[in-house]
N, C-alpha and C positions, 0 to 999 in steps of 0.2 A: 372382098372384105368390106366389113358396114361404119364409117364414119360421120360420125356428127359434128360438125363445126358450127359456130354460132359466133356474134360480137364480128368489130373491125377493128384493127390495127396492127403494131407490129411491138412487140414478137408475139408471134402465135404460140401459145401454151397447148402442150401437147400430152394429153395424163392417159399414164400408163396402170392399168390394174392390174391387182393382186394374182394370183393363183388362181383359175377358177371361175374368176368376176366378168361381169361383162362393163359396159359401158353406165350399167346403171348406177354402179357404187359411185359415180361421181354427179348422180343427181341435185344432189344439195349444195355442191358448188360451183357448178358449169356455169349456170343461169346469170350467177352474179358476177364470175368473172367477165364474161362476156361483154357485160356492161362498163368494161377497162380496154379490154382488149379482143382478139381474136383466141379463140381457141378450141379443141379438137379433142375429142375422147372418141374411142373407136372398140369394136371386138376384135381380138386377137382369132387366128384362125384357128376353127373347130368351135368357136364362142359364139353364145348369144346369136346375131344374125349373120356369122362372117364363115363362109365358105373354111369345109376343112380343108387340110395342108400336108402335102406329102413327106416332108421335109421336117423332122425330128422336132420334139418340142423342148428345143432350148434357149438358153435365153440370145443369142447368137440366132442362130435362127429366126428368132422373135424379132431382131433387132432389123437384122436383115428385110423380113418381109412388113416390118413398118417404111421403112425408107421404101420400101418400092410404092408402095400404100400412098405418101405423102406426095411421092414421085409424081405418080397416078391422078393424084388430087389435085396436082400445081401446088402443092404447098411447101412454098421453098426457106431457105433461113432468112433472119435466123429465127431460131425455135428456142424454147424454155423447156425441158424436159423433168415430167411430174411423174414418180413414178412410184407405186404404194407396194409396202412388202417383197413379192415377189418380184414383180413391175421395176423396184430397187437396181434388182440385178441389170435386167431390161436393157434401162435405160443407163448405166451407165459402159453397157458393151456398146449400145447404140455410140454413146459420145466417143467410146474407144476408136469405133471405126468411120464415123464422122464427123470427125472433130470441129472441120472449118463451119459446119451448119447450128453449133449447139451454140447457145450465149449465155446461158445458165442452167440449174438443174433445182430442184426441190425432191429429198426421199421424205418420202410419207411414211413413219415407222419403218423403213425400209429392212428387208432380211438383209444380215451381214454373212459374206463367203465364209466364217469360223464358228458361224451358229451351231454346227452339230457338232463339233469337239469342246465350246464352249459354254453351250446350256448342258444344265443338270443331266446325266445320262438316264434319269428316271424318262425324262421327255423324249430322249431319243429311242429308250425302250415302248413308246409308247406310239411312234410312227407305226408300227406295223400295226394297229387297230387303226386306226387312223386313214391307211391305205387299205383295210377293208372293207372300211364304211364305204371310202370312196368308190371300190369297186362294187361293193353291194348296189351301190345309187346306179353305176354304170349298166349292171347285168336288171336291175329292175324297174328302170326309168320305163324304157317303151309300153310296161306294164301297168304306169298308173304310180304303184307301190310309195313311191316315195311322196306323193300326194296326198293319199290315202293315207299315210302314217302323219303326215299331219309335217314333214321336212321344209317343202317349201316353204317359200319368203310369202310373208303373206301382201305384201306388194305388189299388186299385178303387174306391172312394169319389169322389175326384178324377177316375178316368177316365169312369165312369156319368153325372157333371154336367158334365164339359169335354170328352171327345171325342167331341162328337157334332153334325150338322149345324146345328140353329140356334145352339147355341153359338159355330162357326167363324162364322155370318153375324153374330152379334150383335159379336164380336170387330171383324170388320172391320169394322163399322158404327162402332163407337166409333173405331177409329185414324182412319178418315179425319174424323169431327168432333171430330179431336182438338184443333185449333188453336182453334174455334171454343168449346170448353169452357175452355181456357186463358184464352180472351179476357175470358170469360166470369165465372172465379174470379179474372180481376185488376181486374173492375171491382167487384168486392165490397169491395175495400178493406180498412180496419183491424178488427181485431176486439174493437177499444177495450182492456175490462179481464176481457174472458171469459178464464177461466182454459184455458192455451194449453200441450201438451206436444208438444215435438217431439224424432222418434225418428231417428236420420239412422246409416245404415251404416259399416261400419267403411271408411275411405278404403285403408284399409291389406291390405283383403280381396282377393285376385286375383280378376280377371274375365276369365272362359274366354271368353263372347263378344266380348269386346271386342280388339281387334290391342294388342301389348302399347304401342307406342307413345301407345296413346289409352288407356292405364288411368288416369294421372297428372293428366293436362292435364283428364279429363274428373269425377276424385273431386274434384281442387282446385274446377273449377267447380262442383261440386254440393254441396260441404261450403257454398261461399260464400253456394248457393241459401238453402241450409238454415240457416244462419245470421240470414237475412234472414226467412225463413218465423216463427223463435222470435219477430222484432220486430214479429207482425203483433199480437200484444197485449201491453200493458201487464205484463201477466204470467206471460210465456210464458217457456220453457224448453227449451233442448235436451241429448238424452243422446244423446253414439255408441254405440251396441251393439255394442262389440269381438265380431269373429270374425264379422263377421255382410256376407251383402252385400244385398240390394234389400231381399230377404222375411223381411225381421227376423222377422215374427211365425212363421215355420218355422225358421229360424236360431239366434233366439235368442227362444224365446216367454217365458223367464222377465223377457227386460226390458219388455218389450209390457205383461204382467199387473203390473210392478213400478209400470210407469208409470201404469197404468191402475186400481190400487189407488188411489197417493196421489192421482189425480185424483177419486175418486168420496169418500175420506176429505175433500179438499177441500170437495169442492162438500155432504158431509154437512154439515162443519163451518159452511160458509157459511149455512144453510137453518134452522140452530140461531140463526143473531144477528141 
């Protein structure tokens, strides 16, 4: 498995991506953390540079082969765990099952486990095109196709770790055990008094994919998500990142690092008494 670490000290921040992402989606804020602290963005296996993985793509699983990962690296607690949309889930099975190594958490827009019974069911009728494209990309990557139609990130960085054929398989592997990792991060429960930052997009930001009748009905439900994610501990918190939509940390990477600052001055301060 491929990880990057950069900077010195303690806690090492540990950012977990989305659905699909590699290590790149955290390009515009690694650099700067760094320059605070230690910290660690990495491919999930089947991703970007990291060896695929026999072992079902959930987020348990996921959780699992980062600990062995961090294992592997020497990188012990405590850790800060960052974790965007899907990554959400991730990292708080992760805290589920090692609890004594986590000293805080930050979700990035994070997917909430009630998302599919609670967004507009237009959206949820809409998954299955959605996991066609995905497979389309799967069955025509080795071919070019999705280069040629003009898909890829025009990033080279991004497009070297994400347009390429196990990436599209590891993609779809994860959408269809998507429910099952949801099921998964909602049986994890409270996260008591772990210090808790949650980042939630601007409601007010237009969304090109979405039919404009489902912009409103579907930011209402997810600010509510989001609201409910800050109550998962004792002293949690949420900020909107005005101007920003899913991928805050590309969006708006200065609120990411703002938030991700006072969480690590936190957890110093905590480790001091």
């Amino acid at each position: 498995m491929h990880i990057d670490c950069a900077g010195q000290g303690s806690p090492t921040l540990i950012l977990e991506s989305g659905l699909g992402d590699s290590y790149v989606s955290w390009q515009k804020v690694q650099p700067q953390i760094s320059q605070f602290t230690r910290v660690c963005s990495y491919d999930r296996a089947g991703l970007g540079y990291s060896d695929s993985s026999p072992h079902p793509r959930t987020s348990k699983a996921m959780a699992e082969e980062l600990h062995l990962l961090l294992r592997n690296a020497a990188i012990s607690g405590p850790i800060v765990l960052v974790g965007h949309s899907l990554g959400g889930y991730d990292v708080r099975v992760y805290a589920s099952l090692y609890r004594n190594d986590v000293a805080g958490m930050v979700l990035v827009d994070s997917s909430h486990p009630e998302q599919a019974k609670r967004l507009p069911q237009a959206i949820n009728d809409m998954e299955g095109s959605w996991m066609r494209e995905a497979e389309f990309f799967e069955f025509t990557m080795p071919f070019g196709v999705p280069r040629l139609l003009g898909f890829c990130a025009g990033d080279p960085a991004a497009r070297a770790t994400e347009c390429n054929f196990h990436t599209a398989r590891e993609d779809v592997a994860e959408l269809k055990l998507f429910p099952e990792s949801a099921a998964q991060a909602r049986s994890t429960g409270s996260l008591g008094d772990l210090p808790l930052a949650v980042l939630s997009h601007d409601p007010n930001t237009p969304q090109f994919d979405l039919p404009t009748d489902l912009v409103k009905p579907t930011n209402d439900a997810w600010e509510r998500m989001q609201e409910e994610l800050a109550r998962l501990s004792t002293r949690g918190t949420q900020t909107i990142a005005k101007n920003s939509g899913h991928y805050i940390q590309l969006d708006r990477p200065d609120v990411v690092i703002d938030a991700i600052r006072k969480m690590v001055d936190l957890v110093r301060d905590g480790s001091d008494k």
